[in-house]
C-alpha positions as CSV (number, residue, x, y, z in Angstrom):
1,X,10.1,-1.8,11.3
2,X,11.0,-1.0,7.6
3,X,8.1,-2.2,6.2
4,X,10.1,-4.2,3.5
5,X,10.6,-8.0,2.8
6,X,13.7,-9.2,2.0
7,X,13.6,-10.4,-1.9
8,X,14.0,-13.7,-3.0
9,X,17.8,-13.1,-4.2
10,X,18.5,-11.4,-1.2
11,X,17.3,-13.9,0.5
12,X,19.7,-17.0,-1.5
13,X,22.7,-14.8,-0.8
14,X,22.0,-14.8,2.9
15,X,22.4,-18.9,2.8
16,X,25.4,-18.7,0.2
17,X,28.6,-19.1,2.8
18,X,32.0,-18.8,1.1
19,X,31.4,-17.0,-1.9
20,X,33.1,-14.0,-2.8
21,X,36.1,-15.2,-0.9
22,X,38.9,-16.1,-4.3
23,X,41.8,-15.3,-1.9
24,X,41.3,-18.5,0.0
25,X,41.9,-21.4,-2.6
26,X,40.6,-23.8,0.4
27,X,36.9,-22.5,0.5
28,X,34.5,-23.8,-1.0
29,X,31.5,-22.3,-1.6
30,X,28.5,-23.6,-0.3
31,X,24.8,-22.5,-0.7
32,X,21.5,-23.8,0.1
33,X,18.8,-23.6,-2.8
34,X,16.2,-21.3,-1.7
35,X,12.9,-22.3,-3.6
36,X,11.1,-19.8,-5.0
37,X,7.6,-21.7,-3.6
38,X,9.2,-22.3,-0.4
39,X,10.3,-18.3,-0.2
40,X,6.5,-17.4,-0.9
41,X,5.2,-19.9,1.8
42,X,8.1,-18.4,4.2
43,X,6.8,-15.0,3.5
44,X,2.9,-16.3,3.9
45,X,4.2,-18.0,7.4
46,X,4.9,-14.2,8.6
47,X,1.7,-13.0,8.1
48,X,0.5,-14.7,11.1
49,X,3.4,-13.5,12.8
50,X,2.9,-9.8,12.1
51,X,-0.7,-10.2,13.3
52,X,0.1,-11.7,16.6
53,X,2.5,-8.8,16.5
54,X,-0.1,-6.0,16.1
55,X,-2.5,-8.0,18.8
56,X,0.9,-7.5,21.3
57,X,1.5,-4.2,20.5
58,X,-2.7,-3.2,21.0
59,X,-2.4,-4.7,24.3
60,X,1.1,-2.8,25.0
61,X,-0.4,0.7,23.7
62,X,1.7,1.1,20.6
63,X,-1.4,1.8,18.6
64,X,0.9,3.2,15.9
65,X,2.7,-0.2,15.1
66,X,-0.4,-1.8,14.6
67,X,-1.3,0.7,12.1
68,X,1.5,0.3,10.3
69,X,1.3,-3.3,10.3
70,X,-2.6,-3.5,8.8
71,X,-1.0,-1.5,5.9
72,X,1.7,-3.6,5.4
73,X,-0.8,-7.1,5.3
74,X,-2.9,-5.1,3.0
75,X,-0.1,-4.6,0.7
76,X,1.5,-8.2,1.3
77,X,-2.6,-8.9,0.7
78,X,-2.1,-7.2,-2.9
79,X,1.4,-8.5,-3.6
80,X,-0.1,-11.9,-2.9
81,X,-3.4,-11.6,-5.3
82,X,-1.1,-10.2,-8.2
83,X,1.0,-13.7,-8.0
84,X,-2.2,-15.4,-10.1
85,X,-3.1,-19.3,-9.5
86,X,0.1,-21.4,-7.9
87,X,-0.9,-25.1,-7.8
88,X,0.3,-25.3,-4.6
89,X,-2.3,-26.6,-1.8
90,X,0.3,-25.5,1.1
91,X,-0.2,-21.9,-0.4
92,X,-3.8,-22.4,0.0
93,X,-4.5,-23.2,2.8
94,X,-1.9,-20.4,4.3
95,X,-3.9,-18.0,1.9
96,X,-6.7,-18.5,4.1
97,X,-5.2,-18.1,7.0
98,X,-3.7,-14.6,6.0
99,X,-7.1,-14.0,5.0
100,X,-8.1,-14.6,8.4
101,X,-5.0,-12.7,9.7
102,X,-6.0,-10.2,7.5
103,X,-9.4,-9.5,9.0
104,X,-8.1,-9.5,12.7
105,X,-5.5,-6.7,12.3
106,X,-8.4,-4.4,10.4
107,X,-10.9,-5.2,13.1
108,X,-7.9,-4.3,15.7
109,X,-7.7,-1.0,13.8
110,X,-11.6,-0.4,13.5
111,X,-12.2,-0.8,17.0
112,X,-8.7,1.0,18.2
113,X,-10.3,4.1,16.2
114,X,-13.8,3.7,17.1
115,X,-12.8,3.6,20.7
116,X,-10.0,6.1,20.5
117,X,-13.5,8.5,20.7
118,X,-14.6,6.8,23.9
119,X,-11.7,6.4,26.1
120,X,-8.9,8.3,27.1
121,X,-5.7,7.1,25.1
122,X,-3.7,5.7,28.1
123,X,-6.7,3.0,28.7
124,X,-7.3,2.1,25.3
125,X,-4.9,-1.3,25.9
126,X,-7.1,-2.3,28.9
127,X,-9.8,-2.8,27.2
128,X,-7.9,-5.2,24.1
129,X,-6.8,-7.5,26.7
130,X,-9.4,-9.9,25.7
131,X,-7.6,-11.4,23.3
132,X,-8.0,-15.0,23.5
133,X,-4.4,-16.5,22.8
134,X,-5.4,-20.4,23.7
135,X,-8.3,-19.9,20.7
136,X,-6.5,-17.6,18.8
137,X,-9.5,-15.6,18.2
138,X,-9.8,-11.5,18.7
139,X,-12.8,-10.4,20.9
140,X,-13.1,-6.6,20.4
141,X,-15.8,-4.7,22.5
């Protein structure tokens, strides 16, 4: 895990095919526009993905990843409230889901450290198996 997003540019040059390739007179370059608001809710869809990621890696033991990955929502958090006002309602209602995302990964963390005092390290993911997958919710001790 790098901890970095892919740009927007990078990203359009990953769906440009043919490009770059003057040696073959019968190619044709072909790319698909990459939005910019489309690339923003792409990058708000994977919130949700990185906290279903740090609930896996709780319940696996890998306590470390989900550090890492509260840190990098925080900063995607930042990145996110530095953009200002997009009239956009699909970017507000993912908004509140990373919000919500958000706020299960830190109280993943909290309760990882608070417990981290109360039980040996090698039971810690026993007791975050309550995580409710059907509801979607988090249910710490």
């Amino acid at each position: 895990m790098s901890g970095t997003i892919v740009s927007h540019n990078e990203a359009q040059k990953k769906v440009t095919f043919g490009d770059g390739e003057e040696d073959k007179a019968d190619v044709v370059p072909l790319s698909v526009l990459l939005q910019p608001k489309e690339y923003i809710l792409g990058i708000a869809d994977l919130t949700g993905e990185l906290m279903r990621f740090c609930i896996k890696c709780v319940s696996t033991g890998d306590f470390d990843k989900c550090y890492k990955i509260c840190d990098i929502l925080k900063t995607m958090h930042g990145g996110f409230l530095s953009l200002g006002y997009i009239p956009a309602k699909e970017l507000y209602h993912k908004m509140m889901v990373f919000k919500s995302s958000l706020h299960k990964v830190e109280e993943a963390c909290y309760s990882l450290q608070l417990r981290k005092s109360e039980v040996p390290a090698d039971m810690l993911s026993d007791v975050f198996e309550m995580y409710d997958a059907d509801e979607n919710h988090a249910h710490f001790m």
